[in-house]
C-alpha positions as CSV (number, residue, x, y, z in Angstrom):
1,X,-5.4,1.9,-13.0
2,X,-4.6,2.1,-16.6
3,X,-0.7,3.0,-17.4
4,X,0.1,6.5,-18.4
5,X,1.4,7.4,-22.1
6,X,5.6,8.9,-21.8
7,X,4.1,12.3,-22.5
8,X,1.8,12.2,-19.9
9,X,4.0,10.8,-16.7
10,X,6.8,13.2,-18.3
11,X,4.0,16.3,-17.7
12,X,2.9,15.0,-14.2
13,X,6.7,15.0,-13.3
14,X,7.1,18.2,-14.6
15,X,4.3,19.6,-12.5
16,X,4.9,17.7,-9.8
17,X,8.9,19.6,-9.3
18,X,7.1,22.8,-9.9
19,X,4.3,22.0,-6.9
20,X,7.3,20.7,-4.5
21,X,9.1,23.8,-5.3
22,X,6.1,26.2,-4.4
23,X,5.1,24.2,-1.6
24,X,8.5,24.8,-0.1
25,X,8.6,28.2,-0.9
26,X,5.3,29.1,0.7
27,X,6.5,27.0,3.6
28,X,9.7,29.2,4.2
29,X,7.4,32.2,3.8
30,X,5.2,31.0,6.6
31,X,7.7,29.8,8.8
32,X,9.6,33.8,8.0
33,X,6.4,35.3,8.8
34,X,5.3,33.2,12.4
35,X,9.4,34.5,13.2
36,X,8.2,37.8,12.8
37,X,4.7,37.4,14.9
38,X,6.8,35.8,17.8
39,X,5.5,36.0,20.7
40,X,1.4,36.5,18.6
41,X,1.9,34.1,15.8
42,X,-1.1,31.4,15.6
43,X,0.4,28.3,15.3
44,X,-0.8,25.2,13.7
45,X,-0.6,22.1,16.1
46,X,-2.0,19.6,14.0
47,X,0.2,16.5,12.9
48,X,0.3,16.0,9.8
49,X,2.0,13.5,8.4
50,X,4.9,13.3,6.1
51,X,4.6,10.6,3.7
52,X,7.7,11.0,2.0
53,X,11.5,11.5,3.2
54,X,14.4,13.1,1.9
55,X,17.8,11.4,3.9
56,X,21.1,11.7,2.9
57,X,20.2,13.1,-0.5
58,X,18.1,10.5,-1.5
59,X,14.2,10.8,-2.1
60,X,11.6,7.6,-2.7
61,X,11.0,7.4,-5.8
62,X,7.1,6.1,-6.9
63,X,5.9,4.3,-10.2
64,X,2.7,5.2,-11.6
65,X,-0.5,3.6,-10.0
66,X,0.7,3.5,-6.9
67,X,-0.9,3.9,-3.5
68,X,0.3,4.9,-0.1
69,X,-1.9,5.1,2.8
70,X,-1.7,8.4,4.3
71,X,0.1,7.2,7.4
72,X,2.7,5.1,5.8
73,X,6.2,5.9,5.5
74,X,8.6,5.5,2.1
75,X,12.3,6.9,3.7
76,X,15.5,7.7,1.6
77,X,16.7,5.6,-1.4
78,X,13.3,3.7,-2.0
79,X,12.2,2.8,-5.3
80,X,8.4,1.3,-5.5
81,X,7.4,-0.4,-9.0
82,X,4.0,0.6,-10.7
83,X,0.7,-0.6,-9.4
84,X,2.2,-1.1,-6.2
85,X,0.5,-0.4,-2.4
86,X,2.0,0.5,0.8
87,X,-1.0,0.3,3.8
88,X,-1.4,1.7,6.8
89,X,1.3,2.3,9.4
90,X,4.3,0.4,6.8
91,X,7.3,1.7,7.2
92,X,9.8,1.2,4.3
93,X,13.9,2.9,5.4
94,X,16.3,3.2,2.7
95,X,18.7,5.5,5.0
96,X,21.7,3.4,5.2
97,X,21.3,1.6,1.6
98,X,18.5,1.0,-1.0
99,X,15.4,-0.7,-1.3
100,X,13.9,-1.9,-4.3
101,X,10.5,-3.2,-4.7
102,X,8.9,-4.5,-8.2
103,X,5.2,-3.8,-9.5
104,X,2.0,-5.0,-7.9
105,X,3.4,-6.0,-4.5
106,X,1.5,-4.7,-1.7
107,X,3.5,-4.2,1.5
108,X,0.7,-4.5,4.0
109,X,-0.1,-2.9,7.2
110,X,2.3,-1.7,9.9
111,X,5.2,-3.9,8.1
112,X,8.5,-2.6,8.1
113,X,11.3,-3.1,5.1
114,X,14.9,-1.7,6.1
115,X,18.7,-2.2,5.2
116,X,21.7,-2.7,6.8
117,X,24.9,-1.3,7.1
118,X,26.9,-3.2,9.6
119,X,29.1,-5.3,9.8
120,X,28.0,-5.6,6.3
121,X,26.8,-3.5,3.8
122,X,23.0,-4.3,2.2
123,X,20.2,-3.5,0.6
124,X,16.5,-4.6,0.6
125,X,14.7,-5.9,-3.0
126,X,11.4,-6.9,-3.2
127,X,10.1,-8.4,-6.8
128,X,6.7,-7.8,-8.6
129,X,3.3,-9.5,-7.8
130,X,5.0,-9.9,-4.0
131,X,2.8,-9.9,-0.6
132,X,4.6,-9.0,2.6
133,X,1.6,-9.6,5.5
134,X,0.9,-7.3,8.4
135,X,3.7,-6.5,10.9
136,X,5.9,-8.8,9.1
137,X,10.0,-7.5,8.9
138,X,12.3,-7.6,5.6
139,X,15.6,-6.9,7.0
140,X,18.3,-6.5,4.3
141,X,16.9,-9.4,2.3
142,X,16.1,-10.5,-1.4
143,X,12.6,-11.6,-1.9
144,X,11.8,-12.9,-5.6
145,X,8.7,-12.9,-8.0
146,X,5.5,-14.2,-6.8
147,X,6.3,-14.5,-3.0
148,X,4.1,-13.9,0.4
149,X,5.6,-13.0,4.1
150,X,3.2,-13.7,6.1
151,X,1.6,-11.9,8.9
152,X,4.4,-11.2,11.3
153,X,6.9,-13.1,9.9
154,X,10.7,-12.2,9.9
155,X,13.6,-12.1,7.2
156,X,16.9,-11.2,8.4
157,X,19.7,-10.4,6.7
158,X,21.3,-12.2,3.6
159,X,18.1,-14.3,3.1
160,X,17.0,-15.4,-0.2
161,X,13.3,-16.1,-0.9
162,X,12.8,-17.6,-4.3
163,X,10.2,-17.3,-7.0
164,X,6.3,-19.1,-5.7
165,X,7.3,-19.7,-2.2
166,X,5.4,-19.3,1.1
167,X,6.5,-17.8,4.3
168,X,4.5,-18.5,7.1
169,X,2.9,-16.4,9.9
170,X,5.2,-15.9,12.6
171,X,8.2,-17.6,10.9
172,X,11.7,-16.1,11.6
173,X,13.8,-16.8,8.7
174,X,17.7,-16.8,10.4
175,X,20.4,-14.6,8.5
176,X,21.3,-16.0,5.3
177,X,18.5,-18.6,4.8
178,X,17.8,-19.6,1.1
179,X,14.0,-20.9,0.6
180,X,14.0,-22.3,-2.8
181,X,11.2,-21.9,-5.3
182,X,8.3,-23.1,-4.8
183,X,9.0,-24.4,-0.5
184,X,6.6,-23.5,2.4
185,X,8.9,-22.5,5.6
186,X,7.3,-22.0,9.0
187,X,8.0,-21.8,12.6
188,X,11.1,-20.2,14.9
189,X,13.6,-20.2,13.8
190,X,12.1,-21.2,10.5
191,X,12.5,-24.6,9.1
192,X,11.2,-26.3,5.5
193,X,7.7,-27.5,5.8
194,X,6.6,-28.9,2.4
195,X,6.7,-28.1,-1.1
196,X,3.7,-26.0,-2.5
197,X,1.4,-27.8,-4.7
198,X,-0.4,-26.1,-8.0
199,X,-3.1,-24.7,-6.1
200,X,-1.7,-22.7,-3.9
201,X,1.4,-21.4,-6.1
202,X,-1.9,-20.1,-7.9
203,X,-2.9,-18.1,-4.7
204,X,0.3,-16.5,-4.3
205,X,-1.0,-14.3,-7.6
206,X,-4.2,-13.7,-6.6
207,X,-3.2,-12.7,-3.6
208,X,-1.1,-9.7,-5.1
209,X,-4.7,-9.3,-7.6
210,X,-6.9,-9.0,-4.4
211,X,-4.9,-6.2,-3.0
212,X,-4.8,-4.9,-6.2
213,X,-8.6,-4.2,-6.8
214,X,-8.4,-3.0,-3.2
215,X,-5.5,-0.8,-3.6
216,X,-7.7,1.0,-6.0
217,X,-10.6,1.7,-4.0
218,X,-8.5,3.1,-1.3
219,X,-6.6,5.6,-3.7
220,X,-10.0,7.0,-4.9
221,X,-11.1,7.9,-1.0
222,X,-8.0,9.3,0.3
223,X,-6.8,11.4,-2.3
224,X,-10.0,13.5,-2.4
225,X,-10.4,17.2,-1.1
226,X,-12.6,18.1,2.0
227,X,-15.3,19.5,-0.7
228,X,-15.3,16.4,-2.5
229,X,-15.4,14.4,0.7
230,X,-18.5,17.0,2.0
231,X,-20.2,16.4,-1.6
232,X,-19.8,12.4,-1.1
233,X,-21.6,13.0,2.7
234,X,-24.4,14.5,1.1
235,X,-25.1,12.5,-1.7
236,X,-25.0,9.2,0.6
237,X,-27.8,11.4,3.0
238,X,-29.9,11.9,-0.2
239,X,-29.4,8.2,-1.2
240,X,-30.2,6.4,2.0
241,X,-33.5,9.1,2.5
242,X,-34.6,7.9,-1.3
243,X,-34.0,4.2,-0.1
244,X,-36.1,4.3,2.9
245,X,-38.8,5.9,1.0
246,X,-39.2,3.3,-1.6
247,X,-39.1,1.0,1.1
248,X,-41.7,2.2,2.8
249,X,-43.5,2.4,-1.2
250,X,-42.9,-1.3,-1.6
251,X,-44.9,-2.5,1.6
252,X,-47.6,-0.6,0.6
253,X,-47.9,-2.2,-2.8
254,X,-47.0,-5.5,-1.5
255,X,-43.5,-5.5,-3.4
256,X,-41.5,-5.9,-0.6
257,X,-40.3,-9.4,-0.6
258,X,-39.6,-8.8,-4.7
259,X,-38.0,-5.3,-4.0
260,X,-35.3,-7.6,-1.4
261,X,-34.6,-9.8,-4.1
262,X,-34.4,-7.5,-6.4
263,X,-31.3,-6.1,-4.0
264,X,-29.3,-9.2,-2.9
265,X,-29.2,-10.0,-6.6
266,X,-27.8,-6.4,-7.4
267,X,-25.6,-6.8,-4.7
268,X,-24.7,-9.9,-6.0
269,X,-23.9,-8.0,-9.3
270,X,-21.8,-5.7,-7.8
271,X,-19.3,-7.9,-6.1
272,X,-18.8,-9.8,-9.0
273,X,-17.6,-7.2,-10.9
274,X,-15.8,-5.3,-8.4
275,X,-13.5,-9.0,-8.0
276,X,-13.6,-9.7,-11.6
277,X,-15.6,-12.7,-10.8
């Protein structure tokens, strides 16, 4: 995911307004023209989804690099650094104030980031290299550098979490709860555990890595056409057929217990580089 040159991300904006604006146009003509078929029009039934919200004159905002599952949700005033990923079913509201969230922070499946507006007014930020875990809730909260929220843990509103600290699975951090840097907090309502040692400060970043390298893979497959997807379908028919010839080559030959070494150690190969091992 290399970073784009000014002229560049100023040339995809560019294009990008003029697609939105076409897009919109063609959908008014459509919607003009079933208005005129009533009661033959053909109508589409098929859901499809809308990534991206417009409420209250605000529209998310996305850094370069950045993946959102097809099913996730960026709503209102959001602003999402570069490199960052939002995974399936996450649902991030800026409709009642604004949410902020840094580079390289992956907001993981069916999690939900919101505001609030009463009794007091607040907004959401999220820093960079930050891992919120699936189904876990960021109510109107401040979460700092180098942080994970764990898998279906909860921060209310007014919470602090500081730079290289841990929240656990499950936790429910209480309105206005301050975890320092560098403190583990688990349990309902959440209490301080422990302070993190080296090691697992360290995981905290390659945790946001991870997701990362994954984030990557997932961008390439869903932003492809159907023809690229058809072209993809084939090409894995004509691999797997070449495989089970040769296969079936080896045995005859006698190569077959070299030709499966020959494999695990390519595999081997593979996953090293695809985790930068």
């Amino acid at each position: 995911m290399a970073e784009l040159s000014p002229m560049l991300k100023a040339a995809r904006t560019l294009f990008k307004g003029i697609g939105t604006s076409m897009r919109t146009v063609g959908r008014s003509i459509d919607s003009f023209g079933v208005r005129l078929q009533e009661p033959f029009a053909a109508v589409e039934t098929v859901s499809r989804h809308q990534q991206f919200m417009r409420v209250n004159g605000k529209t998310p905002e996305i850094g370069d690099s950045v993946f959102v599952a097809p099913n996730a949700s960026l709503i209102g005033d959001v602003k999402l650094g570069d490199l960052s990923s939002v995974w399936y079913g996450a649902i991030i509201r800026g409709d009642v104030n604004k949410v902020k969230i840094g580079s390289k922070t992956n907001i993981q499946d069916r999690a939900i980031v919101h505001v609030a507006k009463d009794p007091k007014p607040m907004g959401t930020e999220i820093g960079d290299m930050v891992s919120i875990g699936h189904r876990a809730t960021i109510h109107a909260a401040i979460i700092e550098d180098k942080a994970i929220i764990g898998m279906g843990a909860t921060v209310l509103d007014g919470c602090v979490v500081q730079t290289n600290s841990y929240v656990a699975p499950g936790a429910m951090l209480l309105p206005n709860t301050i975890v320092k840097s560098g403190e583990l907090w688990a349990g309902s309502p959440a209490k301080l555990v422990r302070k993190l040692n080296e090691e697992e400060k360290e995981k905290i970043v390659s945790s946001a890595d991870d997701y990362l390298l994954i984030a990557e893979a997932h961008l390439f497959e869903t932003t492809k056409n159907y023809d690229r997807q058809e072209f993809d379908r084939i090409k894995r028919k004509l691999l797997e057929a070449r495989t089970i010839w040769f296969q079936e080559w080896t045995k005859t030959v006698g190569l077959a217990e070299e030709q499966s070494e020959l494999q695990a150690r390519m595999d081997m190969e593979q996953r090293r580089r695809h985790w930068g091992g």
